[in-house]
C-alpha positions as CSV (number, residue, x, y, z in Angstrom):
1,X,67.7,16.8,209.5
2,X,68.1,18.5,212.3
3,X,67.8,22.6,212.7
4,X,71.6,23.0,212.6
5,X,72.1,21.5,209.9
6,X,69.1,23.0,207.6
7,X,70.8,26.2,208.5
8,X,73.8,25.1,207.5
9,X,72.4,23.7,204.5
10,X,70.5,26.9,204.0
11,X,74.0,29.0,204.7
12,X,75.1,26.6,201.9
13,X,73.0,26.9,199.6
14,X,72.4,30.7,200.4
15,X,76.4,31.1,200.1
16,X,76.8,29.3,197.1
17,X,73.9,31.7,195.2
18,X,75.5,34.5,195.9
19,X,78.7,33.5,195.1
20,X,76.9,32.5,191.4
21,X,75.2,35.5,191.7
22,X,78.7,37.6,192.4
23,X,80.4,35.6,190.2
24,X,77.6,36.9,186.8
25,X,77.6,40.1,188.1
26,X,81.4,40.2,188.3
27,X,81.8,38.4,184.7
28,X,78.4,40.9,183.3
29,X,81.0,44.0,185.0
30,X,84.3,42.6,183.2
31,X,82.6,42.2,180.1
32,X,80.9,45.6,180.2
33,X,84.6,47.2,181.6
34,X,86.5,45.1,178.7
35,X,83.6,47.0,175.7
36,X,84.3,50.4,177.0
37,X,88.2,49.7,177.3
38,X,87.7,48.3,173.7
39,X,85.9,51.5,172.5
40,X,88.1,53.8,174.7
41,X,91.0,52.2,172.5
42,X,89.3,52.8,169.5
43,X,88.2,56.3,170.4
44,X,92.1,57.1,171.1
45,X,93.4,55.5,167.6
46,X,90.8,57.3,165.8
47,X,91.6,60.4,167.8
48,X,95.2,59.3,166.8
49,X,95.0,59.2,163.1
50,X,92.7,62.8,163.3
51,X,95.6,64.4,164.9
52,X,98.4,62.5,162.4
53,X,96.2,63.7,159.5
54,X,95.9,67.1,160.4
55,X,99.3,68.1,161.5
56,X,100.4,66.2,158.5
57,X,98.5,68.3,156.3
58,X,98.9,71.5,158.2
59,X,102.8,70.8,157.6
60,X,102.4,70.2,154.1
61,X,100.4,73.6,154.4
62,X,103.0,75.4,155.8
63,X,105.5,73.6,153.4
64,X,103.6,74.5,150.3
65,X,103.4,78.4,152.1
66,X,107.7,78.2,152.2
67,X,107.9,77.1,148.8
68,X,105.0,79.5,147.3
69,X,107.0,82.3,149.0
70,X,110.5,81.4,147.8
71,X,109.0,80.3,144.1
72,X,107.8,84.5,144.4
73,X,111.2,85.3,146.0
74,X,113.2,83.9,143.1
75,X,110.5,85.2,140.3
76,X,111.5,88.9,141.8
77,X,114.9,88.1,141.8
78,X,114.8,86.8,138.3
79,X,112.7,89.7,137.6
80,X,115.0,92.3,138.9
81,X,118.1,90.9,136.8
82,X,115.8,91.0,134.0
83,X,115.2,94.7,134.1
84,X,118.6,95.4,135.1
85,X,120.0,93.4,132.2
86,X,117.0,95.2,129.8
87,X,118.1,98.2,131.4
88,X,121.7,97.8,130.4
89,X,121.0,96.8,126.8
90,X,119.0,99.8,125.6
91,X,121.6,101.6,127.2
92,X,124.2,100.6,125.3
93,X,121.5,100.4,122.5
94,X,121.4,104.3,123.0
95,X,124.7,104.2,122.5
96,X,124.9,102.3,119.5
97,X,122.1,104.9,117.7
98,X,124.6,108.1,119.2
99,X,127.3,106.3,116.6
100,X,124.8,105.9,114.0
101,X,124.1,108.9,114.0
102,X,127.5,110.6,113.1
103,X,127.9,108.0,110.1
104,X,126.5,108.8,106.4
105,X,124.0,106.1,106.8
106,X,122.3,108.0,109.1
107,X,122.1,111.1,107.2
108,X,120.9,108.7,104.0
109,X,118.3,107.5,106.3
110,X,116.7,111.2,106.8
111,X,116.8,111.5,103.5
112,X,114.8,108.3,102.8
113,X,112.5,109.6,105.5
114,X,112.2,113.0,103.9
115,X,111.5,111.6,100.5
116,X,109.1,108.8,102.1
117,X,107.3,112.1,104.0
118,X,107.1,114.2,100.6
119,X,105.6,111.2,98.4
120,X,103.2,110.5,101.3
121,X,102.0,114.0,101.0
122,X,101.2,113.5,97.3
123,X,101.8,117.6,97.0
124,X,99.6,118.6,100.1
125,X,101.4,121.2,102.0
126,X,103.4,119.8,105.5
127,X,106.1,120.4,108.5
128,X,108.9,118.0,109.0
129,X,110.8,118.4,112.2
130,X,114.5,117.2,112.8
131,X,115.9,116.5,115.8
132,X,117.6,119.5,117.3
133,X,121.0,117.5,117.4
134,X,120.6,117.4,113.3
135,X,120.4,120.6,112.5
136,X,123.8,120.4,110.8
137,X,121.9,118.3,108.2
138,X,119.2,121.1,107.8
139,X,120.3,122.8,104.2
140,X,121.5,119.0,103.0
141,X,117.3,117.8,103.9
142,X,116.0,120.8,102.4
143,X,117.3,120.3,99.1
144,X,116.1,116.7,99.3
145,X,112.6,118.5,99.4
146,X,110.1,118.7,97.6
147,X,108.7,122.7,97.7
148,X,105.8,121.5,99.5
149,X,108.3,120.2,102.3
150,X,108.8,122.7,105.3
151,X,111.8,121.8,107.2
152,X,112.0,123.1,110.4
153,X,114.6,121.9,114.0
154,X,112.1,120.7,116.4
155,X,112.2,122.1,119.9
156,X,111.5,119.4,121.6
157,X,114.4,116.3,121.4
158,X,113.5,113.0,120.0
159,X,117.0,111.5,119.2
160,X,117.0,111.3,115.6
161,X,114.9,110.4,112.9
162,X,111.8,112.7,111.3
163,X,108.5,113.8,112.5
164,X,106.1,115.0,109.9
165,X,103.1,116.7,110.2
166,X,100.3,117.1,107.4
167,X,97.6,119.3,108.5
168,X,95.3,118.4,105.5
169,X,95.1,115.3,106.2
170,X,95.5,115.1,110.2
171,X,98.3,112.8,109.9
172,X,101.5,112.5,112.0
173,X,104.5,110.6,110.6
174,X,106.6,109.6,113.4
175,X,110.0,108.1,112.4
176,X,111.7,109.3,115.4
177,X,114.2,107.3,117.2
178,X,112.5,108.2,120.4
179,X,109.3,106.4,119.2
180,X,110.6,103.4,117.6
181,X,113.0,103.2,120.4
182,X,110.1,102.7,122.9
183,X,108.2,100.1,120.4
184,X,111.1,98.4,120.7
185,X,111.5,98.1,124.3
186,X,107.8,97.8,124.8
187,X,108.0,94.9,122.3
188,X,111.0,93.2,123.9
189,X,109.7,93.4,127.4
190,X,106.2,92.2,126.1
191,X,108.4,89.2,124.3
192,X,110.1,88.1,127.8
193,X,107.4,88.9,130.0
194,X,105.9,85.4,128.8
């Protein structure tokens, strides 16, 4: 073999090495390029299914936000007719004890409340007040007495009914229709407030 062609075997040979030697390189680069596409994929479907899950549960936040504030929107609401409708019904209660009061029942009904007052007392000396609105009913009470009974018109107004008052034994008998009237409503908003 002659020089020319040991360097052309040599450019051969040389040629061919690198071209093997390109040719790993190039198929070591691919594979290397073809991981980080692989994980760059994976990074941007995991990054994906972050962003999915939380705008999916910061809309169900913000759902859950519109419903809590139109649940407490309606409760007012429902609230608010309540009291006006509770409102409206010891009204017209009121009114229903104003009529009462100019029947005979409700003159019986003092004296029940006298008599109750004077065999509570058991003789011991006491006050029972009258509504200021009664005191037509005054002389009629005082002979339902007994003599350790005194009668007396209240100055202050509690809408009918009795108050009495025995000293001697620190006890207050309230059968006023202010009182009971307010147990009442206290009772019946207690009753609908579960």
């Amino acid at each position: 073999m002659n020089l020319e062609e040991k360097l052309e075997n040599f450019y051969n040979t040389s040629m061919e090495d690198a071209r093997q030697e390109s040719a790993k390189e190039l198929k070591g680069y691919r594979k290397a390029l073809k991981k980080i596409f692989t994980e760059h994929q994976e990074e941007a479907v995991r990054k994906q299914k972050l962003t999915l899950q939380t705008e999916t549960t910061e809309n169900q936040q913000i759902s859950n936000m519109e419903i809590a504030r139109e649940q407490m929107a309606m409760k007012r609401e429902i609230s608010q007719k309540e009291e006006e409708l509770t409102e409206q019904l010891f009204a017209e209660t009121k009114e229903l004890l104003a009529d009462f009061k100019k029947k005979p029942e409700y003159l019986a009904l003092m004296e029940r409340q006298v008599k109750y007052a004077c065999d509570f007392s058991q003789g011991e000396q006491f006050i029972l007040y009258i509504d200021p609105s009664d005191e037509p009913h005054l002389a009629r009470l005082r002979a339902a007495a007994t003599e350790n009974a005194q009668i007396l018109v209240s100055k202050e107004e509690f809408g009918g009914g009795t108050r009495a008052v025995l000293h001697s034994m620190n006890i207050l008998i309230d059968n006023s229709f202010k009182k009971r009237f307010a147990e009442v409503k206290e009772d019946f908003r207690l009753s609908h407030a579960l």
